[in-house]
N, C-alpha and C positions, 0 to 999 in steps of 0.2 A: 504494500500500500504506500500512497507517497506518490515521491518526486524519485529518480534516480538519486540525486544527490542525499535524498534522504535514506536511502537503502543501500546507498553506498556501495552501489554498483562498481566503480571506479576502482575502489581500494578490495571486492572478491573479486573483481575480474584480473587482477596485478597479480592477489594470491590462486589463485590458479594458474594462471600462465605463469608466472616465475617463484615455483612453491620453497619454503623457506627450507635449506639444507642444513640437518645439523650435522657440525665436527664433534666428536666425542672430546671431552678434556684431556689435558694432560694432567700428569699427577696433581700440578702444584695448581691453586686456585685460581682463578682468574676471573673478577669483577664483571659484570655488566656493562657493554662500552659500545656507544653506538657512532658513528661518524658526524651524520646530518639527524636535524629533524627541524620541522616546518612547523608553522604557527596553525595554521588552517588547511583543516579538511581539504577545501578547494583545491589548494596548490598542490601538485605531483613535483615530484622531483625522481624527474626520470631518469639519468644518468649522472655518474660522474666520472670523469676519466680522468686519470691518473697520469701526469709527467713529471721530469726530475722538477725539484723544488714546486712544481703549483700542482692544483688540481681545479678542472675545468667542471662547472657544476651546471646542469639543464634542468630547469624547470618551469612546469605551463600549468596554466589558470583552467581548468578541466570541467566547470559548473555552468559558465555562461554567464559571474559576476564579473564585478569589480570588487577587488578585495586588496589590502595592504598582508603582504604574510612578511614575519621572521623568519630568516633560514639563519638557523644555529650551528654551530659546529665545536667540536670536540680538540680540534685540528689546530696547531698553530700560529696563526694566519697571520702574517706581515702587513698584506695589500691584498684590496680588492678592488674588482674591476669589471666594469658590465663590459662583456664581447658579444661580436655578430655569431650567427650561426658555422659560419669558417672560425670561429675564434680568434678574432680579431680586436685588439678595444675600440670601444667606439669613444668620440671623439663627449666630452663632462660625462663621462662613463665610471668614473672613481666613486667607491661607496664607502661610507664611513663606517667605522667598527664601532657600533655601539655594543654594551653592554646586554641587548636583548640578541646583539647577533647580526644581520646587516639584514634593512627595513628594506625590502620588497614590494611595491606598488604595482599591479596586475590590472588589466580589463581581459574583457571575454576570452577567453581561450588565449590569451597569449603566453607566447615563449620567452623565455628569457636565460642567456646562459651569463655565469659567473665564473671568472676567473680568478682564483685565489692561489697567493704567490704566497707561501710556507716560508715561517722562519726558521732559520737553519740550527 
């Protein structure tokens, strides 16, 4: 019953198609530690690709709002930097680190990738 967005169609159709793999531990313990996570529902964050010093982060607006999301990170982070789809920065493309994480502003369906340059 609902909207898709209420049923959250988006987030069992992710778990299905890319079902979650567990590693068994090793002896010694090891915490609960996640990379990314997003403020709102709406926003996916569909990849993040991996190179020396950054990691390039994709995410899109999946509901049909506008919506401001935090993307939070666990990660390092030196610099950050909105890029095009090739990964390129775009030109007042620099985002600030705030303490909630770097503030993301979305309309409908859109994409947005992030560049984050790791301090060493």
């Amino acid at each position: 019953t609902g909207s898709f967005q209420d049923a959250g169609v988006i987030q069992r159709a992710y778990n299905l198609n890319f079902p979650l793999h567990v590693v068994p531990p090793s002896s010694a313990q090891c915490p609960a530690w996640s990379a990314f996570s997003v403020s709102s529902p709406a926003v996916v964050l569909e990849t993040a690709e991996d190179r020396p010093d950054a990691v390039v982060v994709r995410l899109y607006e999946a509901h049909g709002s506008t919506v401001v999301a935090w993307l939070q990170t666990s990660l390092p982070i030196k610099e950050a930097m909105l890029c095009d789809l090739l990964e390129r920065p775009v030109a007042q493309g620099h985002l600030l680190l705030e303490q909630q994480g770097l503030r993301l502003p979305f309309t409908p369906f859109h994409v947005i990738s992030v560049f984050l340059i790791l301090k060493q």
